[in-house]
N, C-alpha and C positions, 0 to 999 in steps of 0.2 A: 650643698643643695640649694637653686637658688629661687629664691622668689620671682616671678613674671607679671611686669607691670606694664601692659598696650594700653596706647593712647592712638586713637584713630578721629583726625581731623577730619570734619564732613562739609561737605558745600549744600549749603538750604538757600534755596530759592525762593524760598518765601519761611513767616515764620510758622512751627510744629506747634499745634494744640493739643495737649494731653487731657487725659479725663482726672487724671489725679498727681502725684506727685510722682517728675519723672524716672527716680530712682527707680520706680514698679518697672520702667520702660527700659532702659537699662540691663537690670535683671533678667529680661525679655531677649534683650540681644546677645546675652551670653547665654542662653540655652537655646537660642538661633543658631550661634557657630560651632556646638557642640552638638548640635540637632543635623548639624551640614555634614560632621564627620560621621556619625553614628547616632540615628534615633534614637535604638534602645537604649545607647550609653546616659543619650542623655533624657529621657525618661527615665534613668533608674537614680541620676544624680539629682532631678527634680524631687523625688519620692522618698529620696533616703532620709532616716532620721538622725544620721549622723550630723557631725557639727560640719558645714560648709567648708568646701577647699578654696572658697573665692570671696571677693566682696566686689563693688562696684563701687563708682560715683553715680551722682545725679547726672545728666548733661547737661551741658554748659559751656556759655561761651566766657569771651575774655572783652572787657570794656575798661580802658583807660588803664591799663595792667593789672586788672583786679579781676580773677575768676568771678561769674555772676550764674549760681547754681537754678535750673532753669526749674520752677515747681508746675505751675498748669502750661506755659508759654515758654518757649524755645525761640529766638530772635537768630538771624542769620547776620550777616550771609553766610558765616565759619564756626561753626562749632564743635564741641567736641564730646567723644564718650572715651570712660576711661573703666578698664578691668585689671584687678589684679587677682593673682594664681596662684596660691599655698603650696600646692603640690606637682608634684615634677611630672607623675602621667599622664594630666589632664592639662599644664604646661605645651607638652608635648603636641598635642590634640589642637590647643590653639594655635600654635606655631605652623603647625601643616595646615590647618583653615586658612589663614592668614598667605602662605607662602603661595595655597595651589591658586592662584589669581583672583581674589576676594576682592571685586571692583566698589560693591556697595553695601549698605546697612538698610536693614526693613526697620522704620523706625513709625510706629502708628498704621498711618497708613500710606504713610512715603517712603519713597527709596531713596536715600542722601548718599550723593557719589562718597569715596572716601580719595580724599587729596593726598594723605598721607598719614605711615603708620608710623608712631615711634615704639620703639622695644626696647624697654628698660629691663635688669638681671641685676635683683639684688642678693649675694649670699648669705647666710642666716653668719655661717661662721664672719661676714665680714662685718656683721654690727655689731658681734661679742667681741672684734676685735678692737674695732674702735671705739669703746665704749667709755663714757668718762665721767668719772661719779659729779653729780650735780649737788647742790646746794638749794637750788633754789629755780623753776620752770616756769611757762607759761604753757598752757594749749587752749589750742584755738577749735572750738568747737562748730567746725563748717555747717555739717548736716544737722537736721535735728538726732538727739541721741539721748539712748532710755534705755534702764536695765530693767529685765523683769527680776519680782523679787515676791516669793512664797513666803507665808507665814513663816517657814524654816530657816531663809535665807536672810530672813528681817532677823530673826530670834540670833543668826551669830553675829550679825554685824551690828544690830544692837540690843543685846539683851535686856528679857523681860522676864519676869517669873509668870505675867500672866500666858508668855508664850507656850506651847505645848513644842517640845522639840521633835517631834512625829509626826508634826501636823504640815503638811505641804498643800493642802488648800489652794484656791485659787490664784493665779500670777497676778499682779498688777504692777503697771508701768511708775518705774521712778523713775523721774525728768530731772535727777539731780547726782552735781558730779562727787559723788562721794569716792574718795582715794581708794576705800576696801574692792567696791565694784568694779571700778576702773583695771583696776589692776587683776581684780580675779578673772573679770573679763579677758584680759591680754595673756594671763600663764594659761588659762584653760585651753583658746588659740595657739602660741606659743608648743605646749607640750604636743599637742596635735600633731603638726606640721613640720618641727624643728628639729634636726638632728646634735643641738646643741645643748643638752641638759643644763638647765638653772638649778640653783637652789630656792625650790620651789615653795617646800615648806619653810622654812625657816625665813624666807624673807616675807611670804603674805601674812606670817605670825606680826615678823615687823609693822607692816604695813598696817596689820590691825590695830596694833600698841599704838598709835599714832605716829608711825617712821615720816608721813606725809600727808602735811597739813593744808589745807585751804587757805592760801593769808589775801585773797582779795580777787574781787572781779569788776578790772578796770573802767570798763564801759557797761558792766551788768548782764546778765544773763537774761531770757527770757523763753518760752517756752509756745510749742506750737503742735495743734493736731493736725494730723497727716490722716486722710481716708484711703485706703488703699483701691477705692473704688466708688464712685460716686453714688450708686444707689443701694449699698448695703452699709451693716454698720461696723463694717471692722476700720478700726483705726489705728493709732499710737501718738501718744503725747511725747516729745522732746523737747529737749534743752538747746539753746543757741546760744553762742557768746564765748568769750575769751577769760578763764581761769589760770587766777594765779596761785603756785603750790610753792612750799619751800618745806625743805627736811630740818625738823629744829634741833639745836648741838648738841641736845640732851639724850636724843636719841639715834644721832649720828653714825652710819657705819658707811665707811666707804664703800665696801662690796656691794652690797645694797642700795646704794645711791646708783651705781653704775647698771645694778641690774634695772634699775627707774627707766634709765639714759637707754638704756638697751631695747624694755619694750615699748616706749616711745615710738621710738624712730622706726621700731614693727610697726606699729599703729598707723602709722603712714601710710603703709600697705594696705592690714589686715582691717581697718576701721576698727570698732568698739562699740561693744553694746549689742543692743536689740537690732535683727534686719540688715546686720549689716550687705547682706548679698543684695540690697533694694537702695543702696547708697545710705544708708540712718550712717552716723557716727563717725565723720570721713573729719578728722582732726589735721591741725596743723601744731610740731612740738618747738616749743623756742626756750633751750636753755639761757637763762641767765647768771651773770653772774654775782648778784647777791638779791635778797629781796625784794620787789617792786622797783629793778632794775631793766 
């Protein structure tokens, strides 16, 4: 069952001004090409409170070989958006958009030709197959990225006796890469979508034991608000920046290191975190071979 990851090069004639950050804009154009095939479909996919079949990027162009994620301003002349697709029916759905002669993108309030489509097929079984226990990781935290996190959710990942374990309360935004999150975030994703069963519980047990630690953040992290609209007040706070992890030998288990390597290289895809259908959480995974290597 394989993952669908389009990438559609645009020609901008000038540069695109967004009112907020333009992952919102993004998100917009994948329920444009799902709105093309089927209204209702995709009204019923905007609505639903299920967990997302998709994520996006920001848009964004490339400058000196370096993706440059565009937040209020979009620079030309080449740009690009990018969607990916969890699930095979709604796959499908893009694929027929895309085929029946889909010349441009509504992007604001422009229409940016599209130069060219790429179409990537990634299979779930082919990242269990390649999977290769790690030792020690970086990722690179493109988007901003934040997990929400309920008095409940706080109370397992770090227990308190003043916590109430019933008590799920109000969410609030953590802008910080803790390995438990990270990772609950990717099997809850992960179990959704993938016909490849992990060992689910037993490795987020690991995970919580300390299987994957924090050992440094090379250039630092730093953290940014995102309004999803300029004159109301919904927002989110994110983390930015390149973290370093390594699994320490004490608590070593290869299976589990691999299953690390495995939702990783998902993450690619599926992003992480909070929003991710609005581009939040769009990582890049770089195994190392030993610590702060």
């Amino acid at each position: 069952m394989p993952i669908l990851s389009v990438t559609f090069r645009l020609t901008l004639s000038r540069p695109v001004e967004f009112q907020s950050f333009s992952g919102f804009t993004s998100r917009g154009i994948f329920y444009e090409l799902v709105r093309l095939h089927d209204e209702e479909y995709a009204q019923a996919l905007h609505s639903s409170k299920r967990l997302s079949p998709f994520s996006t990027w920001p848009l964004f162009s490339v400058r000196n070989g370096r993706l440059r994620f565009a937040y209020k301003r979009l620079e030309g002349p080449t740009a690009y958006a990018r969607i990916n697709v969890l699930d095979p029916g709604l796959s499908n759905v893009v694929i027929g958009v895309i085929t029946s002669g889909l010349s441009e993108i509504r992007c604001v309030k422009e229409s940016l030709p599209i130069a060219e489509v790429s179409v990537e097929q990634v299979d779930f079984r082919d990242l269990v197959s390649r999977a290769s226990p790690v030792k020690a990781f970086s990722v690179n935290f493109m988007t901003p990225c934040y997990f929400r996190a309920t008095p409940r959710t706080m109370s397992e990942v770090f227990p308190s006796k003043t916590r109430r374990a019933g008590d799920t309360g109000p969410y609030r935004f953590l802008p910080l890469p803790v390995p438990t999150l990270i990772f609950r975030s990717l099997v809850r994703i992960w179990r959704a979508f993938s016909d490849r069963p992990l060992s689910y519980k037993g490795f987020l047990e690991w995970v919580e034991a300390g299987g994957v630690a924090i050992s440094g953040f090379p250039k630092g992290i730093r953290t940014i608000r995102v309004y999803e609209h300029p004159t109301t007040n919904k927002w989110a706070v994110g983390f930015l920046g390149t973290v370093r992890f390594s699994i320490p030998e004490d608590t070593y288990s290869e299976k589990y290191a691999a299953i690390v390597d495995i939702l990783l290289r998902f993450a690619e895809y599926s992003n992480v975190g909070g929003n991710r259908t609005a581009g939040f959480g769009v990582i890049k995974y770089k195994p190392m071979a030993k610590e702060g290597g």
